[in-house]
C-alpha positions as CSV (number, residue, x, y, z in Angstrom):
1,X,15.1,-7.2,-12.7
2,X,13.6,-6.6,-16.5
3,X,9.9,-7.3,-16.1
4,X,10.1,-9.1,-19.6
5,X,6.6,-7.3,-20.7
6,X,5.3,-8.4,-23.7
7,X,3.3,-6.0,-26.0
8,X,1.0,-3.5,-24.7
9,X,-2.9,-4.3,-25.3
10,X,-6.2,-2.3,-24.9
11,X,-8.8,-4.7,-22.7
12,X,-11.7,-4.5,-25.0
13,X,-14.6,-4.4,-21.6
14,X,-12.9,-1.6,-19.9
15,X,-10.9,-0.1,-22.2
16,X,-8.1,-0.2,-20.1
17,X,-4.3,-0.4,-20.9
18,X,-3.0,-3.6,-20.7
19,X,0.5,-5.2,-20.1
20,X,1.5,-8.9,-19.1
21,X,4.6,-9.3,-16.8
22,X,7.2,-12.7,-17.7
23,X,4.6,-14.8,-16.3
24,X,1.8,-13.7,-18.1
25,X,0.1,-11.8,-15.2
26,X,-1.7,-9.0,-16.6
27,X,-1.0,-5.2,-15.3
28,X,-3.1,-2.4,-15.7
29,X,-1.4,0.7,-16.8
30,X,-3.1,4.3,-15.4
31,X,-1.4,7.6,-17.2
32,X,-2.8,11.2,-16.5
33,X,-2.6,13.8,-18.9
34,X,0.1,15.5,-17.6
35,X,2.2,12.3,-17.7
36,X,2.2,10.5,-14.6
37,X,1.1,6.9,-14.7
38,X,0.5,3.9,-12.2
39,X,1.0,0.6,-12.7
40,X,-1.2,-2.6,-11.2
41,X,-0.8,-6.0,-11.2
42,X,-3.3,-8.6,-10.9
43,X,-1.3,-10.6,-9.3
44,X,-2.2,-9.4,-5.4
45,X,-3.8,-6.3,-6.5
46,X,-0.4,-4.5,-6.1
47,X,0.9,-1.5,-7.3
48,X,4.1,-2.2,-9.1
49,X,5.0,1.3,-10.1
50,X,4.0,4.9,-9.6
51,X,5.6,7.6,-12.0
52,X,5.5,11.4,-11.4
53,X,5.1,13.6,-14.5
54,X,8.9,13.8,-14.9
55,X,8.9,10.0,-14.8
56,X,10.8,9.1,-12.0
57,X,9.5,6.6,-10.1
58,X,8.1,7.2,-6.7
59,X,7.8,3.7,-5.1
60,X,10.8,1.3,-4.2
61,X,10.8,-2.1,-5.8
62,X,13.9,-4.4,-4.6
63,X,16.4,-4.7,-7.6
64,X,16.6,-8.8,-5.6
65,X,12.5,-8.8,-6.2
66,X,11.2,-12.6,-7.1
67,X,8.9,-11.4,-9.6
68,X,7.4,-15.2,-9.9
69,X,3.6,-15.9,-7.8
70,X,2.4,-17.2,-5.5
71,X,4.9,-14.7,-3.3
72,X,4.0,-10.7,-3.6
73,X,7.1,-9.2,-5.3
74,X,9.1,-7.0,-2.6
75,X,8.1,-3.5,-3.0
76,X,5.3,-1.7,-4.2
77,X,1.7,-1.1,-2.4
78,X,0.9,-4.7,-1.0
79,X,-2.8,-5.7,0.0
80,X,-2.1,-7.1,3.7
81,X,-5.4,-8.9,4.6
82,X,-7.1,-10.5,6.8
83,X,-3.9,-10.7,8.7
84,X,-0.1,-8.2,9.0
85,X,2.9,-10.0,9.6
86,X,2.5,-13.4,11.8
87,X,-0.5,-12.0,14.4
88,X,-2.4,-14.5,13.3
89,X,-2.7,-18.4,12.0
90,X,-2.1,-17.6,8.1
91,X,0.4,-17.2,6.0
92,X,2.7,-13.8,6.4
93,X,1.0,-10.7,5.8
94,X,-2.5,-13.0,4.7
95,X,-3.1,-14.1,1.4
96,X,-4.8,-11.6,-0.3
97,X,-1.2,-9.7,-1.9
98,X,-0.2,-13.5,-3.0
99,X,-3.9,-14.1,-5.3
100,X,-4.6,-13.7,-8.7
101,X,-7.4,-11.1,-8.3
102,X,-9.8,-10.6,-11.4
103,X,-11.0,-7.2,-13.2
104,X,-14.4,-6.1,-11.2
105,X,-16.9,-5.7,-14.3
106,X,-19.7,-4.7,-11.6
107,X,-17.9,-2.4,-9.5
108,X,-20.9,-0.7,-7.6
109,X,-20.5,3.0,-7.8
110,X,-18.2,5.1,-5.1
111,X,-19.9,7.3,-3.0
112,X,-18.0,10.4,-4.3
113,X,-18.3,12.2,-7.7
114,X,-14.3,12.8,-9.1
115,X,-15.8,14.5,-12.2
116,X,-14.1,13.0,-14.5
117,X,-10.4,13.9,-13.1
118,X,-9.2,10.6,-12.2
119,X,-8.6,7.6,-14.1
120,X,-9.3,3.9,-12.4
121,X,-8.9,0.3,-12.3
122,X,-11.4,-1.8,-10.2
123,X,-10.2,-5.1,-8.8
124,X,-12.0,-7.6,-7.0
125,X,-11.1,-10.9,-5.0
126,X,-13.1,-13.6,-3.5
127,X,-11.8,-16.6,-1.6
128,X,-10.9,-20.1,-3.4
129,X,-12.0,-23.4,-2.0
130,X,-8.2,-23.7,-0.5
131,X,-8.6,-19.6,1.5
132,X,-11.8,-21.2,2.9
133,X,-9.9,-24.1,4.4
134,X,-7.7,-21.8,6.1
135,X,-9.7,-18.7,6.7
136,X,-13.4,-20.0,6.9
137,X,-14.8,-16.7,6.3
138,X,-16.6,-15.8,2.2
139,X,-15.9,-12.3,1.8
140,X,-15.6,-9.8,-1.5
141,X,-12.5,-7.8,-1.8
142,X,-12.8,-4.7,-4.1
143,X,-10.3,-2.1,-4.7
144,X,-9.9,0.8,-6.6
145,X,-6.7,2.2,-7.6
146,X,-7.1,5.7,-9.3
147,X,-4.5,8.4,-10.4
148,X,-5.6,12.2,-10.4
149,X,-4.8,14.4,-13.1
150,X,-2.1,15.7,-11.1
151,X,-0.7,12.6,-10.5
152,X,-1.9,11.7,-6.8
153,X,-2.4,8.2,-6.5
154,X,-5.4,6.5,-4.6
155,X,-6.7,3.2,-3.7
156,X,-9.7,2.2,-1.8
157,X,-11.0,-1.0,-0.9
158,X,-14.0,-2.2,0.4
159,X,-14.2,-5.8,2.2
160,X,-17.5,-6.6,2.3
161,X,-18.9,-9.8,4.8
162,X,-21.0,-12.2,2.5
163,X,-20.6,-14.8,5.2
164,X,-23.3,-16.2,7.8
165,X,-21.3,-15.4,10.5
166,X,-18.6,-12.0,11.8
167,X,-15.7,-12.4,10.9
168,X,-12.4,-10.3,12.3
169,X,-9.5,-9.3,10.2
170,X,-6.6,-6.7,10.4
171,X,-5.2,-4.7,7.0
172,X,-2.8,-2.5,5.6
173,X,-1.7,-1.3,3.0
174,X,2.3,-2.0,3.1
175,X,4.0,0.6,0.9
176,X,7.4,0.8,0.1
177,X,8.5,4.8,-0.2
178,X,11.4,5.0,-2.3
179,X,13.8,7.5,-0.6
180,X,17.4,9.0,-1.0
181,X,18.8,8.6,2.0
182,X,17.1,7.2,4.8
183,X,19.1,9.0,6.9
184,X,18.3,12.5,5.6
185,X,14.4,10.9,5.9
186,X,12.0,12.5,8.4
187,X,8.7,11.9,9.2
188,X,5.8,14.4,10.5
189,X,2.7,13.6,12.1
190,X,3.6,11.2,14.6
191,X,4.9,13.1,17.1
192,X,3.9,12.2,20.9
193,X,1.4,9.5,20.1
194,X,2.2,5.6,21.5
195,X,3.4,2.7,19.2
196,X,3.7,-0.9,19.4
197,X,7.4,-1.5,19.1
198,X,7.5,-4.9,17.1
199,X,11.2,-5.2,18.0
200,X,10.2,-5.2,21.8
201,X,7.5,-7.9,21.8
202,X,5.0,-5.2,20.6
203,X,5.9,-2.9,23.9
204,X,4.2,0.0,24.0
205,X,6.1,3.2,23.9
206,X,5.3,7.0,23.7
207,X,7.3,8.3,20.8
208,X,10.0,11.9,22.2
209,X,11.1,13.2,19.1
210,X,9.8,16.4,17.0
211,X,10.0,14.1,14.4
212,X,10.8,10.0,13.4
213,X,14.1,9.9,12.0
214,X,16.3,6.8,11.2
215,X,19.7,5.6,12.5
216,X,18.7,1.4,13.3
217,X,16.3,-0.7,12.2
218,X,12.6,0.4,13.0
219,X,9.3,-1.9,13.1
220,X,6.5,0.4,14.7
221,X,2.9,0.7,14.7
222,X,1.9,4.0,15.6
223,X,-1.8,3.9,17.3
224,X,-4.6,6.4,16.9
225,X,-2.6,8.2,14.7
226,X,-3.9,11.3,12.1
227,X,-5.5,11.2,8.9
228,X,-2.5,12.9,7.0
229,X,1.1,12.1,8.0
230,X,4.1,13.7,5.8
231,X,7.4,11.8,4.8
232,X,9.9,14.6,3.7
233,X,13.3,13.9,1.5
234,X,15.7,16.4,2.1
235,X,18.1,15.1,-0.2
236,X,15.3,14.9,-3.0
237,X,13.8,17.8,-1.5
238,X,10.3,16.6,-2.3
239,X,7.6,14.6,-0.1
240,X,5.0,12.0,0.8
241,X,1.9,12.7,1.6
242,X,-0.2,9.9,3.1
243,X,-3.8,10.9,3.5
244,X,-6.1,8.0,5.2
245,X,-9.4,7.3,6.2
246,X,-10.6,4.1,8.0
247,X,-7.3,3.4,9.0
248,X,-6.4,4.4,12.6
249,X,-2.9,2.8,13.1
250,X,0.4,4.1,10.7
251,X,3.0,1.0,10.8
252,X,6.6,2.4,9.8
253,X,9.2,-0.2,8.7
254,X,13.2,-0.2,7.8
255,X,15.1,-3.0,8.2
256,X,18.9,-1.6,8.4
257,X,22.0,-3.4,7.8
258,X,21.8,-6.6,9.6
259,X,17.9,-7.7,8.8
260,X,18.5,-6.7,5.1
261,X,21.4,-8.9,4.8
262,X,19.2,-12.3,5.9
263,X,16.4,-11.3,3.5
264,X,16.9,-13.4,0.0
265,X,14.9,-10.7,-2.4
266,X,16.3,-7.4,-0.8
267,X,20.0,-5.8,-1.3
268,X,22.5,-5.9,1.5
269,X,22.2,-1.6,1.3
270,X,18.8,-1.1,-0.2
271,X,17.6,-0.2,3.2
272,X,19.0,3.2,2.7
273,X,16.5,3.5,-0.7
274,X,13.3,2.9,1.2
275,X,11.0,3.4,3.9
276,X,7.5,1.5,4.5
277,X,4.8,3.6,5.5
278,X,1.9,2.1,6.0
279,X,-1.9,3.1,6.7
280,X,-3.1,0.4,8.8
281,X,-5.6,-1.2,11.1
282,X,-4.0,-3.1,13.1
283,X,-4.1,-2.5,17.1
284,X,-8.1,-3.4,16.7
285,X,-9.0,-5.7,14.7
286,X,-11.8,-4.5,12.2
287,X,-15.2,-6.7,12.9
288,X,-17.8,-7.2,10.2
289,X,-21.2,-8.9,10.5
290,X,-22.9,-11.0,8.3
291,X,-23.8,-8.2,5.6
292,X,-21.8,-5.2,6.4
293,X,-18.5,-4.0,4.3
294,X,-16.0,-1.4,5.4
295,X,-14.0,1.1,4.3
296,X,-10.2,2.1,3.9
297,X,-9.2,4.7,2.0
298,X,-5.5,6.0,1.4
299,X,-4.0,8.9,-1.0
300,X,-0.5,9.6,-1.9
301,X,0.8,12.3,-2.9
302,X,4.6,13.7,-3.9
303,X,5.0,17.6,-3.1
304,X,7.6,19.8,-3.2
305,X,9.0,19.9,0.5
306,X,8.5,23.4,0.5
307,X,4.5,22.9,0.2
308,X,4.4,20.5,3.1
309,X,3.3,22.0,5.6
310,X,0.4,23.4,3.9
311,X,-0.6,19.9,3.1
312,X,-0.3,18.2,6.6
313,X,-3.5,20.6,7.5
314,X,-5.1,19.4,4.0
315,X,-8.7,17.4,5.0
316,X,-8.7,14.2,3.5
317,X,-10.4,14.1,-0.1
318,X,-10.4,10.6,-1.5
């Protein structure tokens, strides 16, 4: 699975660390002081890697991954827009994780003051000739992706309607948790609220349990769901936090044994390695008129599982 790099550069507008992947794709590297870094590709504006300060690395990329456009590589944080999974006419998950996105030199200013204590990449995409013959709509597409002196790592985008007419889209941000043991993986935050059970012709169901735990394969969308949700390892004895803002629905994803084995870039057992967590809008579609640009905003963060539940009460600080 070697990324065949080539030799790291500095981009001389924004200063930022460079690297090129075996197909000459560019990646922005992020590193905080303490040692924790982030890694983005330009290539769907994904997030390839995500180191703690002890460098291990935090998100799951399939060891099968096709690292060759115009397909997103499996694994990662994935830019699902305007559409998740086959709701709509396009292609799986939209198109926007399968474009070459550009640096954003303008990037208008966030409405938030980080002091200094993050470092950032700006991205930006705009629709081809060939989107607009499939999805008629001119929109902008920027996102940040920013990693906190302690190591939390944050992305926001902003999808702005530069058309003449609304247009309607769905979103998420698909991210692949890397994980022990996905059966000694719980989640928190969750519990009692309805989901869309993809595996039940999107059924709705109330969820029973004190917590989501895993013993089959799992394809939810939990609705209405809170800001901050917690995904604890008790083998690694460390969790995920996911903080979110603009992004009512949480879609949770493993594909067990028998779904893993019909899937060409993904291991026969690499389901028990990961679990997709996602901050989504996807029950409602998001509506923007001609003009107006929304808002999704998600954080991650990996705690000591001790610490958790202090963290689950934590407001939302993008």
């Amino acid at each position: 699975m070697s990324m065949g790099r080539f030799v790291n550069s500095m981009d001389p507008r924004s200063g930022l660390e460079v690297i090129r992947d075996w197909n000459g794709v560019a990646q922005v590297v992020l590193r905080s002081p303490k040692g924790a870094s982030a890694r983005v590709s330009l290539h769907g504006g994904q997030v390839v890697s995500w180191r703690n300060d002890r460098g291990e690395e935090l998100l799951f990329t399939s060891s099968k991954a096709i690292f060759k456009p115009p397909n997103a590589m499996r694994g990662g944080i994935q830019m699902c827009f305007p559409q998740l999974g086959y709701s709509g006419t396009l292609e799986r998950h939209g198109f926007a994780r399968n474009r070459i996105w550009a640096l954003d030199d303008e990037h208008p200013p966030l409405n938030h003051n980080d002091n200094g204590s993050k470092v950032s990449v700006d991205l930006i995409l705009k629709p081809s000739e060939d989107d607009l013959k499939c999805w008629p709509h001119c929109f902008e597409f920027r996102l940040r992706v920013s990693l906190s002196k302690d190591g939390d790592l944050s992305l926001i985008s902003r999808i702005r309607n530069v058309n003449g007419k609304p247009f309607s889209f769905s979103f998420a941000y698909h991210t692949y948790l890397s994980v022990s043991d996905i059966s000694e993986v719980r989640i928190e935050g969750l519990e009692t609220l309805d989901y869309l059970d993809n595996l039940s012709h999107k059924e709705r169901f109330t969820e029973q349990g004190d917590a989501i735990t895993f013993e089959s394969e799992v394809d939810r969308v939990y609705v209405s769901s809170p800001n901050v949700v917690a995904v604890l390892d008790h083998e690694k004895k460390h969790s995920f936090v996911i903080r979110k803002e603009g992004l009512p629905d949480i879609v949770v994803w493993n594909p067990w044994e028998k779904k893993s084995k019909t899937m060409v870039d993904f291991g026969d057992e690499e389901y028990k390695q990961m679990i997709c967590v996602d901050a989504a809008a996807v029950e409602r579609a998001i509506t923007l008129r001609p003009g107006e640009e929304w808002t999704g905003k998600m954080e991650l963060s990996a705690i000591l599982s001790t610490n958790c539940s202090d963290h689950l009460d934590h407001p939302v600080s993008i």
